[in-house]
Residue frames as a rotation matrix with the C-alpha (Angstrom) as fourth column:
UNK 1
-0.180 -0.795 0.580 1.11
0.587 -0.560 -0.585 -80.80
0.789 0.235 0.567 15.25
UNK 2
-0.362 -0.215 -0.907 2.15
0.857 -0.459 -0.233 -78.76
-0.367 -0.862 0.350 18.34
UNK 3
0.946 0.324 -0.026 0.33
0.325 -0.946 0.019 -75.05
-0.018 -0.026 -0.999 18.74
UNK 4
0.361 -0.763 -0.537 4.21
-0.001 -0.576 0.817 -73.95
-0.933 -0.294 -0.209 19.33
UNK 5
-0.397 -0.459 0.794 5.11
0.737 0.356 0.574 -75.87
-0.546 0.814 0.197 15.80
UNK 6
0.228 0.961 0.156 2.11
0.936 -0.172 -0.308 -74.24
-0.269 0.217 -0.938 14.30
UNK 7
0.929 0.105 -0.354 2.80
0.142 -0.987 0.081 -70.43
-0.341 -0.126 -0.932 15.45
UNK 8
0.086 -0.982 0.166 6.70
0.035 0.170 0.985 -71.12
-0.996 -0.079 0.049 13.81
UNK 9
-0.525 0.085 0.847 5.25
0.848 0.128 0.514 -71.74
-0.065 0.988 -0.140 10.61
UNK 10
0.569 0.677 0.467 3.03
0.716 -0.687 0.123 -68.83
0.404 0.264 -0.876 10.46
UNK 11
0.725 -0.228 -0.650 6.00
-0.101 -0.969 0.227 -66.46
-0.682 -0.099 -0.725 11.65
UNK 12
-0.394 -0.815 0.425 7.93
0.354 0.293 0.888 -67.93
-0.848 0.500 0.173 8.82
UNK 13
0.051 0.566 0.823 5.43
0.998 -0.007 -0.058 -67.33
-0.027 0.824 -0.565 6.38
UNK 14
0.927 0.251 -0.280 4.57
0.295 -0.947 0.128 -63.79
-0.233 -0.201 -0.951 7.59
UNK 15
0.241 -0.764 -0.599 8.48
-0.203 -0.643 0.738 -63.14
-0.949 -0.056 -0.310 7.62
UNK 16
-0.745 -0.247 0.619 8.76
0.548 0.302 0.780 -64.50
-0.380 0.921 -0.090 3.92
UNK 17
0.224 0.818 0.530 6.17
0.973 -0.155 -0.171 -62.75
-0.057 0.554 -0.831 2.78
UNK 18
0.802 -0.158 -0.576 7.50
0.073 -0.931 0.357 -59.17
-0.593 -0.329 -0.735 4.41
UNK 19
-0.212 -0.977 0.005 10.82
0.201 -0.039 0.979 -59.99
-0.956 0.208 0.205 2.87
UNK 20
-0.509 -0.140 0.849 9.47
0.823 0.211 0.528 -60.37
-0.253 0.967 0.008 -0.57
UNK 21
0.675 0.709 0.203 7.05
0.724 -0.690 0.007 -57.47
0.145 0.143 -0.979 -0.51
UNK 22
0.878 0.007 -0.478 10.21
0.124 -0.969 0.214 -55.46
-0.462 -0.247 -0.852 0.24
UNK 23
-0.354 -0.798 0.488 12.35
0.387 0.350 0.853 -56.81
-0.852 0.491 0.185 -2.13
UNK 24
-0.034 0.469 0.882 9.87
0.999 0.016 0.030 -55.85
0.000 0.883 -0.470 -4.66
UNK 25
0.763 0.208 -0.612 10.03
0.482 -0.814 0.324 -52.59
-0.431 -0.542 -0.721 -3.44
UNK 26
0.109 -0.992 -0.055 13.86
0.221 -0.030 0.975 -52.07
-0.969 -0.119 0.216 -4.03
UNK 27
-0.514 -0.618 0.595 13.58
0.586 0.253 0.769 -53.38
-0.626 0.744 0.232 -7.13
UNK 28
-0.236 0.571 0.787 10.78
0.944 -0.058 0.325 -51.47
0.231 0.819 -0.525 -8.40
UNK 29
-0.842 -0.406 0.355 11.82
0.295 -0.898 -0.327 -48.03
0.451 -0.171 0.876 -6.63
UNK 30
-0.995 0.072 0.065 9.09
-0.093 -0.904 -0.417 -47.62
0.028 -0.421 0.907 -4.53
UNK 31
-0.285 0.847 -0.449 6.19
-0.958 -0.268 0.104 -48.81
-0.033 0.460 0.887 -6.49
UNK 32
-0.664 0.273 0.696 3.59
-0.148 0.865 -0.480 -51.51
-0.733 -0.422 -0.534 -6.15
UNK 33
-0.083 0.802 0.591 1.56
0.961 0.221 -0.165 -52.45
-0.263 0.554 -0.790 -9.53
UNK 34
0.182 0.181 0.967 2.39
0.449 -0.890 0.082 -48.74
0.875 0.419 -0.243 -10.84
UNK 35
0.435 0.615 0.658 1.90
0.376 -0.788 0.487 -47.05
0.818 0.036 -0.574 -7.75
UNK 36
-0.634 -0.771 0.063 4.23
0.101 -0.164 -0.981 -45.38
0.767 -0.616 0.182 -5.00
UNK 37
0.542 0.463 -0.702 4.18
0.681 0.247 0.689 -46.27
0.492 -0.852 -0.182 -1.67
UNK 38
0.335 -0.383 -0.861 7.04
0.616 -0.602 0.508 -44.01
-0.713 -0.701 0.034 -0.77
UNK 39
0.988 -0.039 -0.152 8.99
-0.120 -0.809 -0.575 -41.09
-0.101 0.586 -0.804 -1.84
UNK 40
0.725 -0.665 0.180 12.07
0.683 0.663 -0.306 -41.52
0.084 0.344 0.935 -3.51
UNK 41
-0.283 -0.785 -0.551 15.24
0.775 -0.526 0.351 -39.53
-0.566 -0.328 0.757 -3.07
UNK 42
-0.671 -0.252 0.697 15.28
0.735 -0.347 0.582 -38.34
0.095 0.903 0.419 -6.74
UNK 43
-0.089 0.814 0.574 11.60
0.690 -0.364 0.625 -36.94
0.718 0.452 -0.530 -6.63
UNK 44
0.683 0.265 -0.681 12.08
0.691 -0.538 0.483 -35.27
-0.238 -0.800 -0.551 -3.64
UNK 45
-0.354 -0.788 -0.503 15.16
0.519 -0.613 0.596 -33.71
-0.778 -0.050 0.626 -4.74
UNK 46
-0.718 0.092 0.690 13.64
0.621 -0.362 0.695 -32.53
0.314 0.928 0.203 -8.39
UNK 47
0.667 0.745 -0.017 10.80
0.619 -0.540 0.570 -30.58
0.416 -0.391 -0.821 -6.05
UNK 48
0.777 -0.158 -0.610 12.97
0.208 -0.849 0.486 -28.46
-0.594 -0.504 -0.627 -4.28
UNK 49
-0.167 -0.972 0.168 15.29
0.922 -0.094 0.375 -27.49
-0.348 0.217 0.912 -7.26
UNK 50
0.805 0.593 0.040 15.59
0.497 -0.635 -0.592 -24.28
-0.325 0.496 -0.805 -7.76
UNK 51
0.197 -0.610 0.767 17.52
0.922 -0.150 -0.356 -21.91
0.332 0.778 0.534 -10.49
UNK 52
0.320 0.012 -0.947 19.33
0.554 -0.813 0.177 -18.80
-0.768 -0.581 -0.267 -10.11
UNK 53
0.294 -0.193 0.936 20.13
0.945 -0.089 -0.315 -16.03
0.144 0.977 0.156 -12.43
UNK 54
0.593 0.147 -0.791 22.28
0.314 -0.948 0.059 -12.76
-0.741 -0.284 -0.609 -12.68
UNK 55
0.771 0.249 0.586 22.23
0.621 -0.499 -0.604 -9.92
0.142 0.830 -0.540 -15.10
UNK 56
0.263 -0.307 -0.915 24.90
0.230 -0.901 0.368 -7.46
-0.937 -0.307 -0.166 -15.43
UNK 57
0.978 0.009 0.207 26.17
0.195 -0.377 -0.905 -5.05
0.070 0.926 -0.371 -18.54
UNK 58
0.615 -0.210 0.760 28.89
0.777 -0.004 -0.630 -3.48
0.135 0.978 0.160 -19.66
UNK 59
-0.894 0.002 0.449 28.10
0.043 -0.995 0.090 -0.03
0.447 0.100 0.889 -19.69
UNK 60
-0.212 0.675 -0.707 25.73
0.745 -0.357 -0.564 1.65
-0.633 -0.646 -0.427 -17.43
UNK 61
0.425 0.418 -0.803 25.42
-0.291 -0.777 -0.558 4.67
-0.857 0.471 -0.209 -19.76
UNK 62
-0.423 -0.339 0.840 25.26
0.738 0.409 0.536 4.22
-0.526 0.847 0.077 -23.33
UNK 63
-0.659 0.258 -0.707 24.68
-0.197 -0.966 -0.169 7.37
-0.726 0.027 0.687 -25.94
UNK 64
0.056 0.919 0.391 21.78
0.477 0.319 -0.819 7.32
-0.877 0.233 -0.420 -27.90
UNK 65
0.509 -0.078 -0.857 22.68
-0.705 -0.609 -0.363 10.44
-0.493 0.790 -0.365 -30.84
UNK 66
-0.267 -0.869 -0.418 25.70
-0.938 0.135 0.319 7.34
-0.221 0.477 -0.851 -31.41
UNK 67
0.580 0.654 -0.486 23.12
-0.639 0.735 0.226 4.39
0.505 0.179 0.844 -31.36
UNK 68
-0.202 -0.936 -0.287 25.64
-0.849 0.314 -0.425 2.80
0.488 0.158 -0.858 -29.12
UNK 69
0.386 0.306 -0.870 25.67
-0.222 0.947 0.234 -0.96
0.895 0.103 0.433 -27.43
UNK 70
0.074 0.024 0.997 25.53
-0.983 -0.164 0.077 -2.03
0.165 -0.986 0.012 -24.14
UNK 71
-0.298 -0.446 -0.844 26.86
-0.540 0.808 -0.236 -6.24
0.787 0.386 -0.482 -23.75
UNK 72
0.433 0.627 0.648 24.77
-0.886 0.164 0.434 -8.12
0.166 -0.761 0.627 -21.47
UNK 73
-0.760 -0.639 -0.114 26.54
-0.492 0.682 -0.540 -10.94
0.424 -0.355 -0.834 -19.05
UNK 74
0.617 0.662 0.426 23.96
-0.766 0.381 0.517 -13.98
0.180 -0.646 0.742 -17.48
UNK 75
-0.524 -0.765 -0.375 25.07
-0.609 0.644 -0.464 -16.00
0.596 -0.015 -0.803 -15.51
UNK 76
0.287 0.883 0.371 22.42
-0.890 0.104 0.443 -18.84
0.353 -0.458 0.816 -14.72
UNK 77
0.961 0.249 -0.121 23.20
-0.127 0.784 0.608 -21.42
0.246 -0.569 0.785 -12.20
UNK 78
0.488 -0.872 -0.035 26.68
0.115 0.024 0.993 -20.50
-0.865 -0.488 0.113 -11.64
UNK 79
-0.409 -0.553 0.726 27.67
0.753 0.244 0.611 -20.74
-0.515 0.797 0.316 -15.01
UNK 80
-0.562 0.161 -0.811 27.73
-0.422 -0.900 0.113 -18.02
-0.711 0.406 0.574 -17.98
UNK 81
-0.143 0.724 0.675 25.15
0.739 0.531 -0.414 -18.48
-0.658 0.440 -0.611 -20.72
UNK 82
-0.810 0.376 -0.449 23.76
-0.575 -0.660 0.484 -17.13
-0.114 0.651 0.751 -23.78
UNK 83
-0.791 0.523 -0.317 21.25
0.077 0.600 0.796 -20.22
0.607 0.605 -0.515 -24.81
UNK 84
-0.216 0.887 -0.409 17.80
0.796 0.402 0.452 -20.17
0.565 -0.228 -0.793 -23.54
UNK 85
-0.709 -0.556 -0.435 17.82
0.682 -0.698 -0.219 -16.65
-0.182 -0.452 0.873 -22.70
UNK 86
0.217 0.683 0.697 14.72
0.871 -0.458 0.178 -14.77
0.441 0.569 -0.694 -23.24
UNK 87
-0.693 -0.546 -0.470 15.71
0.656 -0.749 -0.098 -10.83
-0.298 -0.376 0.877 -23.13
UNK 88
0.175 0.905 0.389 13.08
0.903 -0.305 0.304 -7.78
0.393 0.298 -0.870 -22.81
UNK 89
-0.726 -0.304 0.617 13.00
0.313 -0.945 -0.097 -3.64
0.612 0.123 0.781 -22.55
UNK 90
0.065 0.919 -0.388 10.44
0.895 -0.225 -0.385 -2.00
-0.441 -0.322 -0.837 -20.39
UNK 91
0.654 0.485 -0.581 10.61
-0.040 -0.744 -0.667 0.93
-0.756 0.459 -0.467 -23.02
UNK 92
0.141 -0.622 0.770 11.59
0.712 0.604 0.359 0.50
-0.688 0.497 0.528 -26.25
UNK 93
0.922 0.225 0.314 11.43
0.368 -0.760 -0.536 3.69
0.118 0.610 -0.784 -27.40
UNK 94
0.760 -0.581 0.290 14.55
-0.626 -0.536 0.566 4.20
-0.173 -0.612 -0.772 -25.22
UNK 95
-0.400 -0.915 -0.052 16.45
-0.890 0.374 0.259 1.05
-0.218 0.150 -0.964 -25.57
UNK 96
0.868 0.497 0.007 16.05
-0.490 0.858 -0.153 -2.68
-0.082 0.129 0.988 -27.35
UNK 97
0.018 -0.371 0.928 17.43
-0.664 0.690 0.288 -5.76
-0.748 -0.622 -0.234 -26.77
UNK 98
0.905 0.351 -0.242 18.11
-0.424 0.800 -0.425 -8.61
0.045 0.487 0.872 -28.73
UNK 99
0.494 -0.773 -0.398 20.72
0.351 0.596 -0.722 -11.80
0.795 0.217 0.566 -28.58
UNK 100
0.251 -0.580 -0.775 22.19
0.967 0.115 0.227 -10.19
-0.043 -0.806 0.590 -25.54
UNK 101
-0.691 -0.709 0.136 22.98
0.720 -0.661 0.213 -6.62
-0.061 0.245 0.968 -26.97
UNK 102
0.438 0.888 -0.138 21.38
0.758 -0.447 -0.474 -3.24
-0.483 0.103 -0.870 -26.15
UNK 103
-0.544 -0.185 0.818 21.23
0.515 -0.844 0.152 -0.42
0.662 0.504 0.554 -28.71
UNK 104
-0.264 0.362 -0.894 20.02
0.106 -0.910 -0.400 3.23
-0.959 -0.200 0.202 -27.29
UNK 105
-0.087 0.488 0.868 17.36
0.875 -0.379 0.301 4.69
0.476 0.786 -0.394 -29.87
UNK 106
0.323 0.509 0.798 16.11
0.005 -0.844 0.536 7.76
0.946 -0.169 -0.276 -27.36
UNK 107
-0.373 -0.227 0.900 16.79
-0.710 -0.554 -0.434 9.58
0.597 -0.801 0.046 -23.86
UNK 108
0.566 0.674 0.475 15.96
-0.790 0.280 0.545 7.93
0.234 -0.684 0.691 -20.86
UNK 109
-0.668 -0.615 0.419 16.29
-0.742 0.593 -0.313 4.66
-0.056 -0.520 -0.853 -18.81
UNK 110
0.183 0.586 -0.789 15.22
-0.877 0.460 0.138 1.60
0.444 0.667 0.598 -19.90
UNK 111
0.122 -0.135 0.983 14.98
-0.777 0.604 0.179 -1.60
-0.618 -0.785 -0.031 -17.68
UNK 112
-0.204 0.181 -0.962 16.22
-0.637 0.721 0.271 -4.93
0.743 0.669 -0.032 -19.36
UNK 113
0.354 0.499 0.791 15.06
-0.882 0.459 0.105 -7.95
-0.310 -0.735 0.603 -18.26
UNK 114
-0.543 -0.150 -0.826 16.68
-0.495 0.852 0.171 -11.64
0.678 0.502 -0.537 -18.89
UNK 115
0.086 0.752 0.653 14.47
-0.939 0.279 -0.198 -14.52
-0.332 -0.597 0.731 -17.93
UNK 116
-0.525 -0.538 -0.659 16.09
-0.571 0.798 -0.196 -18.46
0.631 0.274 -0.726 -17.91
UNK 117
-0.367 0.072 -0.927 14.49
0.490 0.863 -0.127 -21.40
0.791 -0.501 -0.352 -16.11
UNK 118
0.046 0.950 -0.308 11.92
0.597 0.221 0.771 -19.67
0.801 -0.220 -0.557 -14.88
UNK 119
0.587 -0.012 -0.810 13.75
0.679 -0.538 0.500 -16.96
-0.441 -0.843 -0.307 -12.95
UNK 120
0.221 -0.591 0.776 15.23
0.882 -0.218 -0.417 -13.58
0.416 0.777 0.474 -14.07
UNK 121
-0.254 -0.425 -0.869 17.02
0.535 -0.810 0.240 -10.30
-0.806 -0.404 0.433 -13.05
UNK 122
0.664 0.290 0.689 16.96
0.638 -0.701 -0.319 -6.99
0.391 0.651 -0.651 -14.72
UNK 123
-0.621 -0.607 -0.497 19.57
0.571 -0.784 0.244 -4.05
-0.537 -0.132 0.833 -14.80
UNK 124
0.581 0.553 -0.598 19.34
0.570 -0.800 -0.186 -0.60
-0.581 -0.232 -0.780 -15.44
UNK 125
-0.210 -0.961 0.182 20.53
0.923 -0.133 0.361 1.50
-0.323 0.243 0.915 -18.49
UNK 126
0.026 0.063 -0.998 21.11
-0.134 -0.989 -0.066 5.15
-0.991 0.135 -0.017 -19.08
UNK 127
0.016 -0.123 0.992 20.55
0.996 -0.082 -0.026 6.13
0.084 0.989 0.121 -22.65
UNK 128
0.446 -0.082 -0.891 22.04
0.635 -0.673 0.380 9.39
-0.631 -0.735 -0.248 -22.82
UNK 129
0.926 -0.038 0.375 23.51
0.271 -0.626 -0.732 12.52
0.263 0.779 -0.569 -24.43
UNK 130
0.132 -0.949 -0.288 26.92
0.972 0.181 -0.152 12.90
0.197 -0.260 0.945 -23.71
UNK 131
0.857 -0.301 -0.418 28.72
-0.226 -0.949 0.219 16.26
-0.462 -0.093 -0.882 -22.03
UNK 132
0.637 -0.660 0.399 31.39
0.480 -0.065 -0.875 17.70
0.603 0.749 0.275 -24.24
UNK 133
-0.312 -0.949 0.041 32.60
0.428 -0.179 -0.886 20.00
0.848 -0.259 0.462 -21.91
UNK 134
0.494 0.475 -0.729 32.18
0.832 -0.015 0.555 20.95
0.252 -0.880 -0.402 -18.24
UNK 135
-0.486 -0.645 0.589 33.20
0.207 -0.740 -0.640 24.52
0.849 -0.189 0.494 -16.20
UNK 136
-0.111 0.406 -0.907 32.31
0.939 -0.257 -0.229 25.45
-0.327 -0.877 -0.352 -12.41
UNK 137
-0.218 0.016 0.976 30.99
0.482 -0.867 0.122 28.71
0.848 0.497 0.182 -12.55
UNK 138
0.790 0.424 -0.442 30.43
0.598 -0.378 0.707 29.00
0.132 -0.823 -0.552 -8.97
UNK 139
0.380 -0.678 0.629 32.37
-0.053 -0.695 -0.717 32.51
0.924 0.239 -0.299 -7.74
UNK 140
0.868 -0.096 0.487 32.60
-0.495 -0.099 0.863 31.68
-0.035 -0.991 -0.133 -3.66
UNK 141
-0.312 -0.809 -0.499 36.55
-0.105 0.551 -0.828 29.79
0.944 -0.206 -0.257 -3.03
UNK 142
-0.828 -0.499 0.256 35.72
-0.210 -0.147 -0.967 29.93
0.520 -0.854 0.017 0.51
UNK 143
0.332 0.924 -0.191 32.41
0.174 0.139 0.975 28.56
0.927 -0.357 -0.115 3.01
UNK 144
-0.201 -0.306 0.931 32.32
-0.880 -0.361 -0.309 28.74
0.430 -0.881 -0.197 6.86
UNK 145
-0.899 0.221 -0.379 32.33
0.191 0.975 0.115 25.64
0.395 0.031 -0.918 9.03
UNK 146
-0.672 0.735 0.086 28.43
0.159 0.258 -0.953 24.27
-0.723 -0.627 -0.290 9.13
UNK 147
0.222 0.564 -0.796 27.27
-0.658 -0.515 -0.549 26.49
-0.719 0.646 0.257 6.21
UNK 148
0.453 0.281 0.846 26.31
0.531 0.677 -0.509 24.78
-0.716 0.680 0.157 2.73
UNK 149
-0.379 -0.229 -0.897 27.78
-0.613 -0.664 0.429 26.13
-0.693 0.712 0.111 -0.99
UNK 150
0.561 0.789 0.249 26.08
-0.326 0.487 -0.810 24.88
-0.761 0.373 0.531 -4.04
UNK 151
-0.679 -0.582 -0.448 28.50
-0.221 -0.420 0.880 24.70
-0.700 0.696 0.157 -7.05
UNK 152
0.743 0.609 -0.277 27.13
-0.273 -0.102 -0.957 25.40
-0.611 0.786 0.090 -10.09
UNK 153
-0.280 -0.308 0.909 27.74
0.505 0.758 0.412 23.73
-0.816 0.575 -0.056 -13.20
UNK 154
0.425 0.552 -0.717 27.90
-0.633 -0.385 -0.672 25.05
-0.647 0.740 0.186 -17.09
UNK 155
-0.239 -0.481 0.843 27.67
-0.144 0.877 0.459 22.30
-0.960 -0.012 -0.279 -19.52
UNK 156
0.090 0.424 -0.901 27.40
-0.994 -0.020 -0.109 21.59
-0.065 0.905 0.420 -23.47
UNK 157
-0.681 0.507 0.528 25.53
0.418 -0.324 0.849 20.42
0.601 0.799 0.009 -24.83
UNK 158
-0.514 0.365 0.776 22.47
-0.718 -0.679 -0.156 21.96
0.470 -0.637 0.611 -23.17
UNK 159
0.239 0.960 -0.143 21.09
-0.866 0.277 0.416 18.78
0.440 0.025 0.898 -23.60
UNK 160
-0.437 -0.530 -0.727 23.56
-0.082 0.828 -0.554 16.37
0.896 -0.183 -0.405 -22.15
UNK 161
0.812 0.584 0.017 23.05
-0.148 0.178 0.973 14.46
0.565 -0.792 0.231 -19.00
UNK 162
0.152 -0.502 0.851 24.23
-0.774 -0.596 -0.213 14.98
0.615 -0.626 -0.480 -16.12
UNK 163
0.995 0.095 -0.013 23.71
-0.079 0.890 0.450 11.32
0.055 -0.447 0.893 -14.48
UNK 164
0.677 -0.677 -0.289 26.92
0.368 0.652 -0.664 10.52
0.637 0.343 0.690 -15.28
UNK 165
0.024 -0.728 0.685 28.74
-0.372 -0.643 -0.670 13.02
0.928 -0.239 -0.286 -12.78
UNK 166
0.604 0.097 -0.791 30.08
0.518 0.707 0.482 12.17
0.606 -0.701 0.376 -9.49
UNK 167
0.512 -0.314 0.799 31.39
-0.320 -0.934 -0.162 14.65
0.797 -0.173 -0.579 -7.28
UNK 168
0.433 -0.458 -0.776 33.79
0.769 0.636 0.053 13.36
0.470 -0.620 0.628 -4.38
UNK 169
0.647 -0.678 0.350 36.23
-0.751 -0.484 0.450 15.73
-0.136 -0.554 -0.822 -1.53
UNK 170
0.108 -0.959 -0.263 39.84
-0.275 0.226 -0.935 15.41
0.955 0.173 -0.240 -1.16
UNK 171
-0.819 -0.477 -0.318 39.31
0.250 0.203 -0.947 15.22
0.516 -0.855 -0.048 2.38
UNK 172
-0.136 0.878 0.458 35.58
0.222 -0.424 0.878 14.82
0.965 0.222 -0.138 3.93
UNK 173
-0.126 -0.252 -0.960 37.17
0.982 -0.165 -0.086 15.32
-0.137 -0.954 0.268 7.61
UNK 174
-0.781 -0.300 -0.548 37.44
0.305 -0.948 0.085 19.30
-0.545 -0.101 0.832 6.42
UNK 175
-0.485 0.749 -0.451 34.35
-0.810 -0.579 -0.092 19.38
-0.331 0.320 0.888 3.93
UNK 176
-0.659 0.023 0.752 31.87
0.364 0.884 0.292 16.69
-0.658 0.466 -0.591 2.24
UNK 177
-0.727 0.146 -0.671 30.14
-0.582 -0.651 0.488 16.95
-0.365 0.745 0.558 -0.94
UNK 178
-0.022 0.529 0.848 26.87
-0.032 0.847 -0.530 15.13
-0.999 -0.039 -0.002 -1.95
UNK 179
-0.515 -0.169 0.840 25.49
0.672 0.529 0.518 13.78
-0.532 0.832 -0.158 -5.30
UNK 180
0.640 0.645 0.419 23.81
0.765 -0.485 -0.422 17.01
-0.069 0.591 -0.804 -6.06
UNK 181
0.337 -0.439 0.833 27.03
0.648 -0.533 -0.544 19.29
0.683 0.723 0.105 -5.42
UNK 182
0.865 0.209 0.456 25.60
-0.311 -0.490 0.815 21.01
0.393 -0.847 -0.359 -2.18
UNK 183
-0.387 -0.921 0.051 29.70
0.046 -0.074 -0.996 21.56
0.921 -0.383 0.071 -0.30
UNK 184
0.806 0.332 0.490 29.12
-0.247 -0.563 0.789 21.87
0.538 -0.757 -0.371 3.61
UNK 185
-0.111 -0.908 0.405 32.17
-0.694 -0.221 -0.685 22.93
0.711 -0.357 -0.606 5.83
UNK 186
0.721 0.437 -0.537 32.88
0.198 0.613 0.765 20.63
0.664 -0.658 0.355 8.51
UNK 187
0.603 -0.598 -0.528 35.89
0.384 -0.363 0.849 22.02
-0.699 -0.715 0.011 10.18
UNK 188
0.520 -0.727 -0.448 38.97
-0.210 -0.617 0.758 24.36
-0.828 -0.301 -0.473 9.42
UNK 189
0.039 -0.855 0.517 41.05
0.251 0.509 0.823 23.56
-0.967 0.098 0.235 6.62
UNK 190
-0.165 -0.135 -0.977 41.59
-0.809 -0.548 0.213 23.64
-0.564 0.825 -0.019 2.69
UNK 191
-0.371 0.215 0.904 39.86
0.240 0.962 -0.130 20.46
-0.897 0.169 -0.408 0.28
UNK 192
-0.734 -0.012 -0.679 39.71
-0.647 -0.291 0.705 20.07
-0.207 0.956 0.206 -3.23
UNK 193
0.321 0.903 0.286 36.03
-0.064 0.321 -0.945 18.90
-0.945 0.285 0.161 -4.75
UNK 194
-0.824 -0.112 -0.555 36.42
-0.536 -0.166 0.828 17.12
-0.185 0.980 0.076 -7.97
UNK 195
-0.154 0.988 -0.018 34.28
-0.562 -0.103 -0.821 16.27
-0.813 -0.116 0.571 -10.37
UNK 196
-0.954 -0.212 0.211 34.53
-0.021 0.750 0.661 12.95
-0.299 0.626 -0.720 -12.77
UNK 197
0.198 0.724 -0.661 32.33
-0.980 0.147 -0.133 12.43
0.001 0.674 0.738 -15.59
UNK 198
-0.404 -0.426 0.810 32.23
-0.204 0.905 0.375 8.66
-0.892 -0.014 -0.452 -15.38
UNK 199
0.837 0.537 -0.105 30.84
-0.133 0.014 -0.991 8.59
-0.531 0.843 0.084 -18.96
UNK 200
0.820 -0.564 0.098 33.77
-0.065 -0.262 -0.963 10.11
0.569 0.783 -0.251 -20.83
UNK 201
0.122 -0.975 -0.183 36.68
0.890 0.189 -0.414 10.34
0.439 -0.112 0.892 -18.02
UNK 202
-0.110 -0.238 0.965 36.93
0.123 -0.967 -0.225 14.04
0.986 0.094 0.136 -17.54
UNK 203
0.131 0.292 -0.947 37.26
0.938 -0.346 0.023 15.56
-0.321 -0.892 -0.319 -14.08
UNK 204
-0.111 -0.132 0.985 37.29
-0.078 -0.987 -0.141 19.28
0.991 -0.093 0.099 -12.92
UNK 205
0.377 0.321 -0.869 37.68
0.925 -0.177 0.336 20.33
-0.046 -0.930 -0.364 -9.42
UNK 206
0.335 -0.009 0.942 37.73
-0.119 -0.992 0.033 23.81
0.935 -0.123 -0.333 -7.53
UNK 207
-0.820 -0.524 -0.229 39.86
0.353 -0.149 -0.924 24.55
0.450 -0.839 0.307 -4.32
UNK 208
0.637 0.691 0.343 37.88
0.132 -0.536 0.834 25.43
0.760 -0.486 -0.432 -1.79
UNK 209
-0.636 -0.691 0.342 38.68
-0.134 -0.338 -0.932 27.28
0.760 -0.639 0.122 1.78
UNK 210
0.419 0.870 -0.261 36.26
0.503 0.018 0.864 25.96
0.756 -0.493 -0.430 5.05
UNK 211
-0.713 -0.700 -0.034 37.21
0.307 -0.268 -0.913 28.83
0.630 -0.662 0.407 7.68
């Protein structure tokens, strides 16, 4: 037999042999006698899944004297959920959880926490004392532009909170108003400051004059 015959038969063999060693492959995803030689699609994709999860409520303020209830929304992986839901208080003296639903027991703010496949969010609720009724008692109608006015506030109960208030201008080209009350003139004109309980609903505002 020719050396040329020879080296023909031994690149047949060699190429039958590759062929079948990677046929076995195919069929056996990868694996040789148990054991992977490569990485498969699947396993690579199941490493880099990962879950998402978000929390939101209801109610942001919920009264405690009325034990009231605060309805927690998750929504894990795009999709809403209640099942596999594990739900927690960072102060239960203030507010507890359970099944989705917080009650208010006591003042304060009370972090919940949901926690699904290994990732979880957390919101913030007021437990709180409601205001019954609200009155400016500040006596100035009138500021200069640049200069500051506090307004003062007389609420009942004594004990209610105040979180809930949100002060806004009619027009913050002529005055603005921050989240503590504090008016400061910015030019010439006449702007009405109200004040919205976002608890109950209720506003009050006071004319002012910035001259």
């Amino acid at each position: 037999m020719k050396k040329q015959d020879k080296a023909l038969i031994i690149s047949i063999v060699i190429f039958v042999i590759v062929a079948i060693i990677a046929l076995c492959l195919v069929l056996n995803k990868g694996k040789v006698f148990g054991k992977s030689l490569v990485a498969t699609t699947e396993s690579a994709t199941s490493k880099n899944t990962t879950h998402t999860i978000e929390l939101s409520t209801d109610k942001d303020f919920i009264s405690f004297k009325d034990k009231e209830e605060a309805t927690l929304s998750v929504v894990v992986d795009g999709t809403e959920t209640k099942e596999g839901v594990e739900y927690t208080s960072s102060d239960e003296t203030v507010a507890t959880v359970k099944d989705g639903v917080v009650t208010a027991v006591g003042a304060g703010d009370a972090k919940i926490t949901a926690k699904c496949n290994g990732v979880e969010d957390e919101v913030t609720i007021k437990c709180i004392v409601p205001i019954k009724t609200i009155k400016f008692t500040s006596t100035s109608s009138s500021i200069k532009v640049g200069n500051d006015l506090q307004l003062k506030l007389q609420v009942t109960p004594s004990d209610a909170s105040i979180d809930t208030l949100v002060y806004s201008s009619s027009n913050d080209e002529i005055a603005t108003v921050n989240k503590n009350g504090i008016v400061r003139g910015v030019q010439k004109g006449k702007v009405t400051i109200t004040l919205l309980d976002t608890y109950t609903g209720e506003e009050k505002s006071v004319n002012l004059t910035i001259r």
